[in-house]
C-alpha positions, 0 to 999 in steps of 0.5 A, a space after each residue: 296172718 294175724 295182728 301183732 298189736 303193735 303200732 305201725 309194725 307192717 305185715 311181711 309180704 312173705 309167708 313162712 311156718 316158723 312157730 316162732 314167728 309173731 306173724 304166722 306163728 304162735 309167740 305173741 308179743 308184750 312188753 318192750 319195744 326195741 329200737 336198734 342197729 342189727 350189729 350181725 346174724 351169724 346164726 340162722 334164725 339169730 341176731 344181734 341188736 346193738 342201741 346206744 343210749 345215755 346213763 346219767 352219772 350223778 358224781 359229774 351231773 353228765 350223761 356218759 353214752 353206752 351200747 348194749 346188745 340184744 339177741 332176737 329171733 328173726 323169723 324167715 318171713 322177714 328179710 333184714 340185712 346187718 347195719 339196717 335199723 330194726 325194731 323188735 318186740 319182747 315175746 317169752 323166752 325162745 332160748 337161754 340168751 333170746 326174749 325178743 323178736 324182730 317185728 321189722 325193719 326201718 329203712 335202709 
């Protein structure tokens, strides 16, 4: 298993043989960290991550709320359920819509 080089990410207790998984495969991660809920995993190996954050409006001087989502690969080693609080890493492109990967979960 090989260090992912991010900070506080835990090292799956499962192993697999996904080549897009940053723990036993060859993607490796840079760039942005993503802090979100995992809004669904239809598809196998996908998922959808949803964060909200605030855009600031000058014309009012407010900040209004907005949600974005993000498609991730999950690797199979690790084991995340939706509404459950992800982390997830930018890695190069996996497919049309996929930049980033789940690196684990935090807390229930």
């Amino acid at each position: 298993m090989k260090n992912v080089g991010i900070q506080g990410a835990k090292s799956p207790n499962r192993s697999c043989t996904d080549a897009d998984c940053p723990w036993h495969g060859t993607v490796s991660t840079r760039g942005k960290l993503i802090y979100g809920r995992l809004a669904g995993q239809k598809t196998k190996g996908m998922a959808v991550i949803e964060r909200d954050y605030y855009q600031y409006v000058p014309k009012y001087s407010r900040y209004e709320k907005r949600r974005g989502k993000i498609h991730a690969h999950v690797p199979p080693c690790i084991s995340v359920k939706e509404g459950q609080q992800v982390v997830a890493a930018e890695c190069r492109p996996l497919s049309k819509t996929i930049s980033f990967v789940v690196v684990g979960g935090t807390g229930e």
